[in-house]
C-alpha positions as CSV (number, residue, x, y, z in Angstrom):
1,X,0.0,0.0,0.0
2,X,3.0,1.9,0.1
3,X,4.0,4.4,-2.4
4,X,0.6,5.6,-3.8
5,X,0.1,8.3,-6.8
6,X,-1.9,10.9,-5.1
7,X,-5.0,10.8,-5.9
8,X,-4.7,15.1,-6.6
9,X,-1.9,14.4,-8.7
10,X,-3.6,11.9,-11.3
11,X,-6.4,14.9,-11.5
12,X,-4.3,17.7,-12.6
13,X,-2.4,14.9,-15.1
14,X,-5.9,14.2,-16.6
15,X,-6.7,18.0,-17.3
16,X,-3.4,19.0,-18.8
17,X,-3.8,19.9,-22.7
18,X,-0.7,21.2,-24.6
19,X,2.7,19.8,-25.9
20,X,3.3,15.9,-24.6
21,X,0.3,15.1,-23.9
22,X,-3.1,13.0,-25.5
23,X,-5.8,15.1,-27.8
24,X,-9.0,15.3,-26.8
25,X,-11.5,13.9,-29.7
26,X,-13.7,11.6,-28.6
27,X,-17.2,11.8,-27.7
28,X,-20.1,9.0,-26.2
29,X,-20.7,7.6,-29.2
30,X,-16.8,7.0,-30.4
31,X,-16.3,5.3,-26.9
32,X,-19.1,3.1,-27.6
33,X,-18.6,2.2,-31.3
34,X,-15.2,1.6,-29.7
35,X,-15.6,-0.7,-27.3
36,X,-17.9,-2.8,-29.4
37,X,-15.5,-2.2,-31.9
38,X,-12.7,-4.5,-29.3
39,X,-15.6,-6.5,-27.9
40,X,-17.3,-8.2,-30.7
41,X,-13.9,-10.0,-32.6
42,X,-12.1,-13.2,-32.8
43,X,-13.8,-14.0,-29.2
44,X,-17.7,-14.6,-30.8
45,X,-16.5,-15.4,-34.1
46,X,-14.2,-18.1,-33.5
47,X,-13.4,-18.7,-29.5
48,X,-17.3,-19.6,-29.3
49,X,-17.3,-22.9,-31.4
50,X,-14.0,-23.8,-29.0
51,X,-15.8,-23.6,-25.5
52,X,-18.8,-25.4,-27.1
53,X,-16.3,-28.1,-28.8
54,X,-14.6,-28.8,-26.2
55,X,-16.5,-27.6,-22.9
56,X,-20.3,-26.7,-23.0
57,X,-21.5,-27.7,-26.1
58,X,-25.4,-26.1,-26.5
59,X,-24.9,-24.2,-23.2
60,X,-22.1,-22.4,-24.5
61,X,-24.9,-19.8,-24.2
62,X,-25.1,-20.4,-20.3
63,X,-21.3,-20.0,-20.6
64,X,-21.9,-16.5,-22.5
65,X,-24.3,-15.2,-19.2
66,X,-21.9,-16.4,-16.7
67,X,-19.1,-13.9,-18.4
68,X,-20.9,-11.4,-19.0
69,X,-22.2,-11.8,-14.9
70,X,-18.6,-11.4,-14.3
71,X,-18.1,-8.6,-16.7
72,X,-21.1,-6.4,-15.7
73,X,-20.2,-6.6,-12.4
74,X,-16.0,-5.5,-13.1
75,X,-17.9,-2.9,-15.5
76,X,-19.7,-0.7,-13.1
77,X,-16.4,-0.9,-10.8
78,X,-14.5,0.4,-14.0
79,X,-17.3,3.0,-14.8
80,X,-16.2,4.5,-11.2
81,X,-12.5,4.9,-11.7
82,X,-12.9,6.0,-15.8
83,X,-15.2,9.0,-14.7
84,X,-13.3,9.5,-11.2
85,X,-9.8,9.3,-12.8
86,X,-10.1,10.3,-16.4
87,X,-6.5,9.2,-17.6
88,X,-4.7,6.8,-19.6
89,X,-3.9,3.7,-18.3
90,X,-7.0,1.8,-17.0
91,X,-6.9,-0.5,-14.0
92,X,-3.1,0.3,-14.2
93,X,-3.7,4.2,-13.1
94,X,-6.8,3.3,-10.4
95,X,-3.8,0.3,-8.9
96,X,-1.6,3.5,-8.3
97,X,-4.2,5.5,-6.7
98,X,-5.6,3.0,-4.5
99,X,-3.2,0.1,-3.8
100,X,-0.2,1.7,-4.6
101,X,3.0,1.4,-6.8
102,X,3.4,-3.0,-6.4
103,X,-0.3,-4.0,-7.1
104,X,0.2,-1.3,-9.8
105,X,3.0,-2.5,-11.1
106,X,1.4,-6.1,-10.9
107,X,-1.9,-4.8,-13.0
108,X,0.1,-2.6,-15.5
109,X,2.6,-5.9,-16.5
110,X,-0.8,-7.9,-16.3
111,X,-2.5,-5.9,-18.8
112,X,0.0,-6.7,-21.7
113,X,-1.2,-10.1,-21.4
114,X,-4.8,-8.4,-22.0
115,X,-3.4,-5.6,-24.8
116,X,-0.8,-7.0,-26.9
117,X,-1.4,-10.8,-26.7
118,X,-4.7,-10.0,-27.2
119,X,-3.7,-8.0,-30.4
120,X,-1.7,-11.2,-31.4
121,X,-4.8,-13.3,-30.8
122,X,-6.9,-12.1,-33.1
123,X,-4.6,-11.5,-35.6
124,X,-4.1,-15.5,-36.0
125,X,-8.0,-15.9,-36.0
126,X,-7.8,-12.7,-38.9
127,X,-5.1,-14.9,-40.9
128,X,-7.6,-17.9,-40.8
129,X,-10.6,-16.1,-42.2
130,X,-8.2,-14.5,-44.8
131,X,-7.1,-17.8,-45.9
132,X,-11.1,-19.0,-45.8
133,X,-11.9,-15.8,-48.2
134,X,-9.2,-16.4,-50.7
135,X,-10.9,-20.0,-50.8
136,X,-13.9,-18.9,-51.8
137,X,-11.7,-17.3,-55.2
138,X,-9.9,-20.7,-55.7
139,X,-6.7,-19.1,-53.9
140,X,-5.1,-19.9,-50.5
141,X,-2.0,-18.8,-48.8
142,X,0.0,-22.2,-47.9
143,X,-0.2,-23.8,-44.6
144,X,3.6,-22.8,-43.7
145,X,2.9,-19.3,-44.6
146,X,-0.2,-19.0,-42.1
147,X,0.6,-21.2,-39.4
148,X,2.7,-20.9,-36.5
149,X,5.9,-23.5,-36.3
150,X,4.0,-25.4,-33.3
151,X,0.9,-26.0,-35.2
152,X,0.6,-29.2,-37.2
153,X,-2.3,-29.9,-39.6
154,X,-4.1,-33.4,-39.1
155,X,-2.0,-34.3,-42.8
156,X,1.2,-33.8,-41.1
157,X,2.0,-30.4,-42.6
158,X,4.0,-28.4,-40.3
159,X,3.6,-24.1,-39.9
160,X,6.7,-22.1,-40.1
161,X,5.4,-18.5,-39.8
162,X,2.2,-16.6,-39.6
163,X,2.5,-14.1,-42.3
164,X,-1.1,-13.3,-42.4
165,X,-1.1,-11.9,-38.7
166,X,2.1,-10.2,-38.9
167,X,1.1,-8.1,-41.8
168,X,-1.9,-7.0,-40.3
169,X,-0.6,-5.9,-36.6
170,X,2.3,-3.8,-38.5
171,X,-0.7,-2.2,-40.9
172,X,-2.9,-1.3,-38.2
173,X,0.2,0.0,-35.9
174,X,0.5,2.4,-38.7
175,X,-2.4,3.8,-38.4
176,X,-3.0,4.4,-35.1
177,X,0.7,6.0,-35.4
178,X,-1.4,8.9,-37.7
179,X,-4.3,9.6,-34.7
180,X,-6.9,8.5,-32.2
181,X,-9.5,10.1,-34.3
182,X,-8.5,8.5,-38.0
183,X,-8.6,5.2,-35.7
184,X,-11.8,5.5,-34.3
185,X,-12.6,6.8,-37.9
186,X,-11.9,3.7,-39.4
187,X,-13.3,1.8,-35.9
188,X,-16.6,3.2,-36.5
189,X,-17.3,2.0,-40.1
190,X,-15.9,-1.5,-39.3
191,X,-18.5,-1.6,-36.3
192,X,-21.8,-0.8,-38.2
193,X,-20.7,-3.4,-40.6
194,X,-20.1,-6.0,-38.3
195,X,-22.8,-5.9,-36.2
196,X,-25.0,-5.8,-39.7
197,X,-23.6,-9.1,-40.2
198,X,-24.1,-10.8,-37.0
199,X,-27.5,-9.5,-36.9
200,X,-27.8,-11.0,-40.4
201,X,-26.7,-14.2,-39.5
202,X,-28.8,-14.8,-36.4
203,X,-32.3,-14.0,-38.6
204,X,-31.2,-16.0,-41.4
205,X,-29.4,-18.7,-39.2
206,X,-32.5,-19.1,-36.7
207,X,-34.5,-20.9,-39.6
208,X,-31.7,-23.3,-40.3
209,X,-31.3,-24.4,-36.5
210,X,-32.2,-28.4,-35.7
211,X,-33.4,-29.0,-32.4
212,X,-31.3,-32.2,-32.0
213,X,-28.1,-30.5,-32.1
214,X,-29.8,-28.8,-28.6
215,X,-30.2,-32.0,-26.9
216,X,-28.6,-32.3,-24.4
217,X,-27.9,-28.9,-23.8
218,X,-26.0,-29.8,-20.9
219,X,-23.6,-32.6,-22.3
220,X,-22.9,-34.6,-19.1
221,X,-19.6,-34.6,-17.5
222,X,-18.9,-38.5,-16.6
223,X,-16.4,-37.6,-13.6
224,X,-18.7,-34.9,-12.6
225,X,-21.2,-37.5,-12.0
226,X,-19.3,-40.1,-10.7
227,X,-18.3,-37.3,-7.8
228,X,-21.8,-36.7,-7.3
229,X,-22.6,-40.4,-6.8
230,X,-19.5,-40.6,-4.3
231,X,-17.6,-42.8,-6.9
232,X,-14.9,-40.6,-7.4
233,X,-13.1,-37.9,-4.9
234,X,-13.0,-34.4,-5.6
235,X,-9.5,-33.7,-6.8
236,X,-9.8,-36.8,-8.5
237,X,-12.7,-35.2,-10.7
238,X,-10.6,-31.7,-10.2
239,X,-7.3,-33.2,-11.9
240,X,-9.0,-35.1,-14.6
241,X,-12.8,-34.3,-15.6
242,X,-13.5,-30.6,-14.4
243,X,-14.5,-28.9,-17.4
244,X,-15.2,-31.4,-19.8
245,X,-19.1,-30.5,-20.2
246,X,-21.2,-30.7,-17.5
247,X,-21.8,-27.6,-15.0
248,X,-18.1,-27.4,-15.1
249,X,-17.9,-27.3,-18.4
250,X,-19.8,-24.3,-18.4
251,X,-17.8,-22.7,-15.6
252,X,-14.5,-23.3,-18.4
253,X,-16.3,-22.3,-21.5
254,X,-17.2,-19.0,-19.4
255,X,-13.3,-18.3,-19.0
256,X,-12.7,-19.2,-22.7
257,X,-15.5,-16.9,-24.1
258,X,-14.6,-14.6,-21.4
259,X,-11.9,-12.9,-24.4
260,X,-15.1,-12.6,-26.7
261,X,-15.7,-9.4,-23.8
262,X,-12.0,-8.3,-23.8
263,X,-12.8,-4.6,-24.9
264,X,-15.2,-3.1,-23.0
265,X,-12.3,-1.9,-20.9
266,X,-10.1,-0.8,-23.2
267,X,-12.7,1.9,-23.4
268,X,-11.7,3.1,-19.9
269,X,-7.8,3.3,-21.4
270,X,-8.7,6.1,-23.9
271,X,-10.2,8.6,-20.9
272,X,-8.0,10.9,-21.5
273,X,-8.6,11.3,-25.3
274,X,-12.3,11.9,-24.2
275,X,-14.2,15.1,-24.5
276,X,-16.5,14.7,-21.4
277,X,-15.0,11.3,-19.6
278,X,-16.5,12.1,-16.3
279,X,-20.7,11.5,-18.4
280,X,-19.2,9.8,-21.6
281,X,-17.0,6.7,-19.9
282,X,-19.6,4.7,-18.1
283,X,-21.7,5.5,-21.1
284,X,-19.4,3.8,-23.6
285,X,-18.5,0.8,-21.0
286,X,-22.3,0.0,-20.1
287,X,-24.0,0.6,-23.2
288,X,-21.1,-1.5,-25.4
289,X,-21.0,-4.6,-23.1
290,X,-24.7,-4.4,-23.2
291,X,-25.3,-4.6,-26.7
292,X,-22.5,-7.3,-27.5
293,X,-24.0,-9.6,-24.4
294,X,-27.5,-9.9,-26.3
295,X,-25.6,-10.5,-29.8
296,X,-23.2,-13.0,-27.9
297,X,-26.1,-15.0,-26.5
298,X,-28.4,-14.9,-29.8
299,X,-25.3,-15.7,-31.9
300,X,-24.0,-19.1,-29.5
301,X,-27.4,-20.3,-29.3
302,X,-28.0,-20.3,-33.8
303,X,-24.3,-21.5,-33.9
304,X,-24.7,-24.5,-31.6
305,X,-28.1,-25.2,-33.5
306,X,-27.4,-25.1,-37.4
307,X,-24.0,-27.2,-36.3
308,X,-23.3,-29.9,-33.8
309,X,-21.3,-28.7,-31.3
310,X,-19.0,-31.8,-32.2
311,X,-18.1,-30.7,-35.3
312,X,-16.2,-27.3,-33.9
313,X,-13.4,-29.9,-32.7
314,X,-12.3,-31.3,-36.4
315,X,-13.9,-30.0,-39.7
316,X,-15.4,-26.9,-38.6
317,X,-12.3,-25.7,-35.8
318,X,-11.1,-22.9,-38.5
319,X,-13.0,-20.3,-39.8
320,X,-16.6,-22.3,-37.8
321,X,-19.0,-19.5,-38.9
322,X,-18.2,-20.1,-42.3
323,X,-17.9,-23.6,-42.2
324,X,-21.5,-23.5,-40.7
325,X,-22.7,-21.7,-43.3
326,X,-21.6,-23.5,-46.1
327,X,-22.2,-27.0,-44.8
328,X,-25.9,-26.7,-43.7
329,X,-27.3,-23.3,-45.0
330,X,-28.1,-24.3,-48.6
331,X,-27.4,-21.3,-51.4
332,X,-26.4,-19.1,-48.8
333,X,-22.8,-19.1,-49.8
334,X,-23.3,-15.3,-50.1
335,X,-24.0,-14.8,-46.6
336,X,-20.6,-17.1,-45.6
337,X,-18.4,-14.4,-47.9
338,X,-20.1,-11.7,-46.6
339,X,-19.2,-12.8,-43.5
340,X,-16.2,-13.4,-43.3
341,X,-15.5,-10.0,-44.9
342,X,-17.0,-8.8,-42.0
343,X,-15.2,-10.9,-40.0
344,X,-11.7,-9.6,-41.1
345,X,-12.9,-5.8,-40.8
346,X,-14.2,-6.7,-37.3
347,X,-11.0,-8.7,-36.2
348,X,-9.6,-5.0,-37.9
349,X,-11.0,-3.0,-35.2
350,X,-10.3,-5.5,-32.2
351,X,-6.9,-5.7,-33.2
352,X,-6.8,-1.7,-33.6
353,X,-8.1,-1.3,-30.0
354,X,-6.7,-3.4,-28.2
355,X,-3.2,-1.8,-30.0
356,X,-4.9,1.5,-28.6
357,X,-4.8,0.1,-25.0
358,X,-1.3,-0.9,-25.1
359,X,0.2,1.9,-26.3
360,X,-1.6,4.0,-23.7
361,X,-1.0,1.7,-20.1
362,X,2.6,2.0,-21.4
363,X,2.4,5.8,-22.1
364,X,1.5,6.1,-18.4
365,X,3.7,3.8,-17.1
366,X,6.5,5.5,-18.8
367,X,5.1,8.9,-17.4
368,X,5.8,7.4,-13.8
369,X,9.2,6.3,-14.4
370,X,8.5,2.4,-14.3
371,X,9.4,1.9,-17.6
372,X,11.9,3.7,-20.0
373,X,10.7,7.3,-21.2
374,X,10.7,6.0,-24.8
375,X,7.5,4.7,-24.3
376,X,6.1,8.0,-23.4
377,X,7.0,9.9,-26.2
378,X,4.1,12.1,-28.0
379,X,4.7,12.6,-32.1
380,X,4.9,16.3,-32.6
381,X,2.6,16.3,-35.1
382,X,0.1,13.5,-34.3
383,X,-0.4,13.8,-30.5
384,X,0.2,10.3,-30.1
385,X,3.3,7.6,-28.9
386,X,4.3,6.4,-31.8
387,X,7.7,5.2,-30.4
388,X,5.3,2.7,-28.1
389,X,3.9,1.7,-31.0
390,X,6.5,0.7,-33.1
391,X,8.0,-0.9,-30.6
392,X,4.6,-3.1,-29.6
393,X,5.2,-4.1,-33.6
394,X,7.9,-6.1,-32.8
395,X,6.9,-7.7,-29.7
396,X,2.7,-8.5,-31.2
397,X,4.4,-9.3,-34.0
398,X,6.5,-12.1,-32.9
399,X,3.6,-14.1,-30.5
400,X,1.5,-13.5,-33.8
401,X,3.7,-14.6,-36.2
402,X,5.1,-18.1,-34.2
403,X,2.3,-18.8,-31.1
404,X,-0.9,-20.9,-31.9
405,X,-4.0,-19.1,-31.2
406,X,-5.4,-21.1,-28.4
407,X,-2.0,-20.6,-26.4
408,X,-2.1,-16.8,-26.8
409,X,-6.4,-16.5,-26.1
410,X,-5.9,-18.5,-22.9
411,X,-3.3,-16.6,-21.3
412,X,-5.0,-13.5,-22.8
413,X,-8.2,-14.2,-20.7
414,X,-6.7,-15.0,-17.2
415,X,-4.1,-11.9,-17.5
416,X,-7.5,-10.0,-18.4
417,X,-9.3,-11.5,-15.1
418,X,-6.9,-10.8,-12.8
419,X,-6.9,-7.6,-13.7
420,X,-10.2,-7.5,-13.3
421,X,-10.1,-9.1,-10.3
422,X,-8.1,-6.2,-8.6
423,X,-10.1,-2.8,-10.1
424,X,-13.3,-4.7,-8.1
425,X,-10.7,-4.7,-4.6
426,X,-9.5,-1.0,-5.8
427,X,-13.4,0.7,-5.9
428,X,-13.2,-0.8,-2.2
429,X,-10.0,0.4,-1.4
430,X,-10.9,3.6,-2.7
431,X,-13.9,3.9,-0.7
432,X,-12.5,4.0,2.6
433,X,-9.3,5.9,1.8
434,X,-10.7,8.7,-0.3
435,X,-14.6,8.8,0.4
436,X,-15.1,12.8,0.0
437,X,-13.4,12.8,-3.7
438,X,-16.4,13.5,-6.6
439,X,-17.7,10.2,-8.2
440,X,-19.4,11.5,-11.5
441,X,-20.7,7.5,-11.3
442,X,-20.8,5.3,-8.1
443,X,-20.5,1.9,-8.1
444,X,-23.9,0.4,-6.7
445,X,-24.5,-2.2,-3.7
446,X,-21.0,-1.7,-2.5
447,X,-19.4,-4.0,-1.4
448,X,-21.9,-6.3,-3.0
449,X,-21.2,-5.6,-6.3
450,X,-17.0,-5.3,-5.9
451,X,-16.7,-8.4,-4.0
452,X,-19.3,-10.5,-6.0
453,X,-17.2,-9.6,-9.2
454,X,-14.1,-10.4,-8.0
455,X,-15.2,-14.1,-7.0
456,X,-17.3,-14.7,-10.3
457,X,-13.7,-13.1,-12.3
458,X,-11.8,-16.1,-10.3
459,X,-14.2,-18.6,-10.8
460,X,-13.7,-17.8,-14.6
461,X,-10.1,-18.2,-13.7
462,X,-10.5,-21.2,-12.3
463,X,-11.9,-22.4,-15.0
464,X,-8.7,-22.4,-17.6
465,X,-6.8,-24.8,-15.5
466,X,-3.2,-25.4,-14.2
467,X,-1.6,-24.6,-17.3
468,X,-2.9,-21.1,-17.6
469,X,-1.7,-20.6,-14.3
470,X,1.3,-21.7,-14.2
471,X,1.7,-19.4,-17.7
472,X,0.4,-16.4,-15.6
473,X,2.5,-17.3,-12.3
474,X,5.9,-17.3,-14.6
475,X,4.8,-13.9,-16.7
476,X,4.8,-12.2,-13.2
477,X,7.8,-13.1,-12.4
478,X,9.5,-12.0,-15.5
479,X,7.9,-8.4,-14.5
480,X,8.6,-8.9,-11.2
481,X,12.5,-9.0,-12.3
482,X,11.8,-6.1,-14.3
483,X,10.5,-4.0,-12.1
484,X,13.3,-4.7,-8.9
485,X,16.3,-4.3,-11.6
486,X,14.6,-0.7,-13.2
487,X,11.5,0.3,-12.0
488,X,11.7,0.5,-8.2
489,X,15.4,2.4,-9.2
490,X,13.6,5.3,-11.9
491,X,10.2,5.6,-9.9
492,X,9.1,9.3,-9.6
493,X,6.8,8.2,-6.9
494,X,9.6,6.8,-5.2
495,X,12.0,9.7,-5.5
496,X,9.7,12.3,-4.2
497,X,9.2,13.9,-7.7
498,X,5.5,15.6,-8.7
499,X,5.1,16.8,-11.9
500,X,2.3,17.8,-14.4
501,X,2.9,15.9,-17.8
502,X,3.9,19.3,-19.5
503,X,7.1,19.3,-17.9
504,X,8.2,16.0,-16.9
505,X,11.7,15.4,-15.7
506,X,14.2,12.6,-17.2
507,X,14.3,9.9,-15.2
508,X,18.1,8.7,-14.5
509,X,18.9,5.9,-16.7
């Protein structure tokens, strides 16, 4: 708790205009075209047909409400700190305020598990729908080409590098280089389109569902009823059957979906490139997860009926929309290249946020000292740091171009939960340590609401399993090292130094 950013301190940051710092250009409706923008993405489009294939089947749906429980909940504690604190950085800037500088540090490293390998994600679930649209013109881009070097093919083929994804992190990197509002620009086009097509594809889908592929919704979990019947222990069923279908299987497909939400709080990392943040951030935080929660349920629940869950796991595990589509919607092969030309713009946008978000944790982390001023630096001309961004080419680039995709979504959904894990604690913290500061939006039913989110976010977490865990558990320690070798030592916290962002000082190198 030591070695917090006063509370006074982040205020004055997030009212400073001028040379080195973020232009304010967005309004209400930019914040919520952009947070459906990151939320709708590679999460509903492809992570879906995984949790049902190989954790909920049908009830991939249930799956859908238990996340967006979770998310709702971490929401309204975000909607506090965005209009409280209107600044860059997200939970990373509320850790500093209410936990101080470690917990910060903690949630700031976190988030690049949420940002960047995020970015990465999607950008290998953009690469298959590329390849799945060339198809459809007799062309494809060959399996080394699009496939990371740890990814086989059933035929034995064997990936070398993922050109696909690589190309488009560097293109999009570009152009949020040029400017927040040329981003959300380009955002805002991509969103009406792809929501158009999901709405599309539930009315046109809903005639094509068979009720079969709904029975059983639940598909049983044979450990989880052997526990029940007292035939097997519980860590028995833990270590071997928990999440393979059954109500635990929902419990996993809800942290595996979980990433199909990623976004709604990359809204709050934009706060200070908003015109009103203190009325238009819980606007654009609510209002986007509420939207993409009703699409998200509609959209599982036509999936899982016009194909059998089953297939997801072999034929249909690439480019499942599509697949669906062409295999039991008859002369609707329009509709599966429409599509999936949505589908690429919408990836687009998820990717372009979620860039957005990196760039701008790190921009206030370098501001603080924690990490090296590069990452702070402000284009003269565009207002925004493009240094960050180049650099975040190399590193997306890299887990995009030579991770699978389910490798990179998993850790990219429990780095996400524990981060939201920690906001819920903060608005509690908060409470008691600075109860007479303005809060433009309160947080309902506290503690209710705070502590509620916080266990349903490490339920989710739960959910992922020992290997996710142990992925998270050795990415903190890397930033643990980090932080004790240069960040405790360059700390302006630490050193007793205030400053507004107009002026800041070097840090010592």
């Amino acid at each position: 708790m030591r070695f917090k950013k006063p509370l006074n301190l982040l205020l004055k940051e997030a009212a400073e205009t001028g040379a080195g710092t973020l232009k304010r250009t967005l309004g209400a409706g930019n914040l919520v075209a952009l947070g459906i923008g990151a939320i709708i993405g590679a999460g509903l489009f492809v992570r879906t047909a995984a949790a049902a294939a190989d954790h909920a089947g049908p009830s991939v749906t249930l799956a859908f409400i238990l996340a967006a429980i979770g998310c709702a909940l971490a929401g309204l504690c975000y909607a506090e700190f965005a209009a409280m604190i209107p600044i860059a950085g997200s939970a990373y800037t509320y850790s500093y305020a209410t936990m101080g500088e470690v917990v910060a540090w903690v949630i700031g490293w976190d988030l690049v598990l949420e940002y960047a390998v995020g970015a990465a994600t999607v950008s290998i679930a953009w690469s298959e729908y590329l390849n799945k649209l060339l198809q459809n013109f007799g062309m494809s881009i060959p399996y080394a080409y699009c496939h990371s070097p740890f990814e086989p093919s059933m035929n034995g083929a064997h990936g070398i590098i993922n050109l696909p994804a690589l190309f488009i992190i560097v293109l999009l990197s570009l152009v949020l280089i040029r400017g927040t509002k040329e981003s959300a620009l380009v955002n805002g086009v991509i969103v009406i389109v792809k929501v158009a097509i999901v709405i599309l594809f539930i009315c046109i889908g809903w005639g094509f569902m068979n009720p079969a592929n709904h029975t059983p919704y639940i598909p049983p979990n044979v450990g989880e009823q052997a526990m029940i019947h007292g035939q097997k222990s519980f860590l028995e069923y833990f270590t071997n059957d928990f999440g393979k279908f059954g109500w635990s299987g929902i419990v996993s497909a809800a942290g595996v979906v979980f990433f199909a939400f990623i976004g709604f709080d990359a809204v709050s990392t934009a706060a200070q490139e908003a015109k009103n943040p203190k009325k238009d951030m819980p606007i654009g935080i609510l209002v986007s997860l509420a939207i993409c929660t009703v699409l998200y349920v509609l959209f599982g629940h036509v999936l899982t009926g016009v194909a059998n869950y089953k297939e997801f796991a072999v034929a249909g595990k690439e480019a499942s929309v599509a697949y669906a589509i062409d295999t039991y919607m008859h002369n609707y092969h329009w509709l599966s290249v429409l599509v999936t030309v949505a589908i690429l713009g919408g990836f687009s946008s998820v990717i372009l946020v979620m860039l957005l978000g990196q760039s701008r944790v790190f921009f206030s982390m370098s501001k603080d000292g924690l990490i090296p001023p590069v990452f702070s630096a402000v284009h003269p001309k565009f207002q925004t740091p493009y240094k960050s961004n180049l650099i975040f080419i190399v590193f997306v680039g890299v887990f995009a171009a030579f991770v699978p995709g389910d490798v990179v979504g998993n850790m990219t959904s429990i780095g996400t939960l524990f981060a939201f894990v920690l906001v819920c604690i903060g608005v509690m913290v908060m409470r008691k340590s600075d109860p007479t500061t303005p809060r433009p939006f309160r947080t309902p039913w506290v503690p209710f609401v705070p502590i509620l989110g916080a266990i349903v976010c490490l339920l989710m977490m739960l959910g992922l399993g020992k290997d996710n865990w142990l992925r998270l558990i050795i990415w903190m320690a890397v930033g643990f090292v980090i932080y004790f070798l240069y960040s405790k030592k360059h700390s302006l916290i630490r050193k007793g130094i205030v400053y507004l962002p107009k002026d800041p000082p070097k840090p010592e190198l």
